[in-house]
N, C-alpha and C positions, 0 to 999 in steps of 0.2 A: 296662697300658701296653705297646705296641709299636712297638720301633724299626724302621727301616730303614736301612742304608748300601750305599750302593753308589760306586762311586769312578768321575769324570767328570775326564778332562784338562783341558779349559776350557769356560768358557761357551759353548756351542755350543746352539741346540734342537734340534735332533735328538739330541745327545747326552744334553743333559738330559730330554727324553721319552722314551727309553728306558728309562731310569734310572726314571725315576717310574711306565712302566709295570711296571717289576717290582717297586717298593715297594710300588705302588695292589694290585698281585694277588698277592704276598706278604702283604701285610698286611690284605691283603680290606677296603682302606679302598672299594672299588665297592660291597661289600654293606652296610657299617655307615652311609656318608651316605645320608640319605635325603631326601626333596624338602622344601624347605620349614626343612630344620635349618639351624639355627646354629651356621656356621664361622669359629672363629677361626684366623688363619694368623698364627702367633708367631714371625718372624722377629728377627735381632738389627740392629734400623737406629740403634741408639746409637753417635753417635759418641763423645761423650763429652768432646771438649774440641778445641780452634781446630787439630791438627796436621791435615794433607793427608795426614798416614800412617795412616789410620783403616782400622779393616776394617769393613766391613756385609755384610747377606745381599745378592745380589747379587739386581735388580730381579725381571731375567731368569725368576730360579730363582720367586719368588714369581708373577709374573705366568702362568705356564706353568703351577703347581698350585690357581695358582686360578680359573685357568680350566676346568679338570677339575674342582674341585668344585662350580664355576658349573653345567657341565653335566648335575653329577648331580642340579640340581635347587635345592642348599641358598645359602643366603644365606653372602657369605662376608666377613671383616671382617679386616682387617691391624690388629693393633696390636702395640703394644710400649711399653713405657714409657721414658721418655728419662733421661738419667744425672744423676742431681739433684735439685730440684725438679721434681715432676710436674704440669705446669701446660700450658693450652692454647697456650698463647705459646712456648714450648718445645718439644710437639709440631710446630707448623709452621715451626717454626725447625729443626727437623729433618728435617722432609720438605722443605723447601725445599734443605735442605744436600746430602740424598739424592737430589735430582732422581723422586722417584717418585710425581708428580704425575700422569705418565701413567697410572700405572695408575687412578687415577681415570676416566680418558679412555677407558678400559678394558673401566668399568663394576663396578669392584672398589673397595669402600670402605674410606676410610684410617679408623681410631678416632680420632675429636674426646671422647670420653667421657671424663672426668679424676673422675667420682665412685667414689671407694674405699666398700669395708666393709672391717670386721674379723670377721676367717674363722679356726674352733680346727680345726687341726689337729692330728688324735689321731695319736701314734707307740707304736710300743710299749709304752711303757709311760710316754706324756706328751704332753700335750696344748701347741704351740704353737701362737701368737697372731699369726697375721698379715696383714699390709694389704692387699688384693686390690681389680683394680679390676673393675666393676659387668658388664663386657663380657665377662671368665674366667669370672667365677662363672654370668653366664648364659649362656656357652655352650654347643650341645648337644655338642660336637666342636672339639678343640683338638687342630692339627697343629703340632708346634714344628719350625721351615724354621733349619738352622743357614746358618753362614759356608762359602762354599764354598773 
C-alpha cells in the first residue's frame, strides 16, 4: 500500500491537478492502472446523520481523479458505504444529500451494489472475520480519496 499527501489551500482545479499529478507520478499509479481494470474510488460521502455540519470528500476532488483513471483506460466505480444500515435506499438518500449525481453526468458510476461477503483476514498472528461489500473484493485497484 501507498500513500500520497500533498497539501492544497482550497478546492481549486488547477490546484488539485497538480496535486494529483505528483501523487499519479510519485506513486506510478500511471503505470499500475491498466486498460480495462477495475477502479474503485473510496471516498468518505457518509454523512451520517440530519446535521448541515457534515464533512464529505469534496465532489471536485473525486471527479478530477476519476477522470484520470477513466483516461488510463480502467473502469471506475465510487462507492462507499453509508453510516448504518447498508441498504440501496440509503445509498441514494446519500447521494442525493451529496449532490453528486453529476458525476454520473460525467460518465463515472456511483456503486448501487449492497451484496456483502464474509472476507478472513490474516494478521499476525490472527485471523479476522469481516463483511466486505462484492464491489472491494472485486476490485482490481482501490484508491482511498480522503476529506479534504
Amino acid at each position: 500500500m501507498s500513500v500520497g499527501i500533498y497539501e492544497i489551500k482550497k478546492y481549486d482545479e488547477t490546484l488539485i491537478n497538480n496535486a494529483l499529478d505528483k501523487i499519479f507520478e510519485d506513486l506510478k499509479i500511471n503505470e499500475k492502472i491498466k486498460e480495462n481494470m477495475n477502479v474503485v474510488l473510496k471516498p468518505d460521502l457518509t454523512i451520517g446523520n440530519e446535521s448541515k455540519d457534515y464533512t464529505a470528500t469534496n465532489y471536485l476532488l473525486i471527479k478530477l481523479i476519476a477522470k484520470r483513471v477513466m483516461k488510463l483506460g480502467a473502469k471506475v466505480l465510487v462507492c462507499d458505504r453509508t453510516d448504518g444500515k447498508f441498504s440501496l435506499e440509503n445509498i441514494e438518500e446519500e447521494y442525493k444529500k451529496l449532490n453528486v449525481a453529476d458525476l454520473e453526468d460525467a460518465g463515472i458510476s456511483l456503486n448501487r451494489n449492497i451484496e456483502v461477503q464474509n472476507v478472513n483476514l490474516q494478521f499476525e498472528n490472527e485471523t479476522e472475520k469481516i463483511e466486505m461489500i462484492d464491489v472491494i473484493k472485486e476490485a482490481d485497484y482501490i484508491i482511498n480519496v480522503p476529506k479534504l
